[in-house]
C-alpha positions in Angstrom: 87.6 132.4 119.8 89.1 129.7 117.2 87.5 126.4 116.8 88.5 123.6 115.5 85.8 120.6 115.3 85.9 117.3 114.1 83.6 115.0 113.1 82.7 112.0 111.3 84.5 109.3 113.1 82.9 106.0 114.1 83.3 102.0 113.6 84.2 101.1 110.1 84.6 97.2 108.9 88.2 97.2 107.7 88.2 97.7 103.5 85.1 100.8 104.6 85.1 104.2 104.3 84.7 107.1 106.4 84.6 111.0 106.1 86.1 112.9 108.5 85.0 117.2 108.4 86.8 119.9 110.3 84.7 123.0 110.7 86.8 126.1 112.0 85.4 128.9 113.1 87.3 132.2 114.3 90.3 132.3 111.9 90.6 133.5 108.1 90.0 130.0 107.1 91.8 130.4 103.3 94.7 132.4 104.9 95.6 128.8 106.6 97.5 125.3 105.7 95.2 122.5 106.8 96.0 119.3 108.3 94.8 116.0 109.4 97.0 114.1 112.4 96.5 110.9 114.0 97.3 109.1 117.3 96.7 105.8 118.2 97.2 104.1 121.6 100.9 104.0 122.7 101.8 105.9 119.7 103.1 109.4 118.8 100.9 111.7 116.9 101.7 111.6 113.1 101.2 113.8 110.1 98.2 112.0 108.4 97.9 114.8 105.4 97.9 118.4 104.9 96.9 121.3 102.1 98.3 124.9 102.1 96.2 127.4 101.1 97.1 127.1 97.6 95.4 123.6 97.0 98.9 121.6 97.1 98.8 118.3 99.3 101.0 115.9 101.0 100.3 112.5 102.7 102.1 110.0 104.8 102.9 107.4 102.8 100.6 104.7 105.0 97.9 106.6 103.6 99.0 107.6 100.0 96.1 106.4 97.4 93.7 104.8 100.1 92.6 108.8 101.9 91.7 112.1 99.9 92.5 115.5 101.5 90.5 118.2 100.4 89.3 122.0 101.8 85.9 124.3 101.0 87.2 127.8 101.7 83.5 128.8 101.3 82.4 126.5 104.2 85.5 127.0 106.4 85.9 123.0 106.3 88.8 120.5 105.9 87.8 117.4 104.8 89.5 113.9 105.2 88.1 110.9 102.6 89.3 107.9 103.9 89.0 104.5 101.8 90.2 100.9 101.9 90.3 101.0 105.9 92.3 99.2 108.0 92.9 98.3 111.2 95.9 100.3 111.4 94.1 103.3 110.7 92.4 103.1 113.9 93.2 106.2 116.1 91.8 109.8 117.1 92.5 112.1 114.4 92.9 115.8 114.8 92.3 118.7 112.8 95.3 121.2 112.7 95.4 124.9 111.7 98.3 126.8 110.7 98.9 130.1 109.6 102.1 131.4 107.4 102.9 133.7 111.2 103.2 130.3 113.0 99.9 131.2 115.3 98.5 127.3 115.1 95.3 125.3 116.9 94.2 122.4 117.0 90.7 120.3 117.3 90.0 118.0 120.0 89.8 115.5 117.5 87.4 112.1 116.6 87.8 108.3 117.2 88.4 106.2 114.2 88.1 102.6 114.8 88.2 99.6 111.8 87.5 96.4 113.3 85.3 93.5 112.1 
């Protein structure tokens, strides 16, 4: 059974950080690309940042400088670093899986919220 979980979330004061960890469980963890999505109220999900399994990275450009995507093949763990919060950053963010075939999963995901 794959599993996908999040955690790390919480309240934040905007200009914080937080560290969001995705521990998967029930896939070849190195064999996938890694993602972080986001989705805040009224909104469509959006690409947050991702790494393939060869290390390379890619980030919205909201987010480009201010959050740090990273991966421990040894752990099984994505890892999101997120500085310089703000309050558009606020949303759940969701772990996402996918593997060169396609087959894809995602995490129920955890609530980021920067507010003063």
């Amino acid at each position: 059974q794959v599993q996908l979980v999040e955690s790390g979330g919480g309240l934040v004061q905007p200009g914080g950080s937080l560290r969001l960890s995705c521990a998967t469980s029930g896939i070849i963890f190195r064999f996938y690309s890694m993602a972080w999505y986001r989705q805040a109220p009224g909104k469509q999900r959006e690409l947050v940042a991702d790494i393939t399994t060869t290390y390379s990275t890619n980030y919205a450009d909201s987010v480009k400088g201010r959050f740090t995507i990273s991966r421990d093949n040894a752990k099984n763990t994505v890892y999101l670093q997120m500085n310089s919060l703000k309050s558009e950053d606020t949303a759940v963010y969701h772990c996402h899986s996918r593997a060169g075939s396609g087959s894809e999963n995602w995490g129920q995901g955890t609530q980021v919220t920067v507010s003063s």
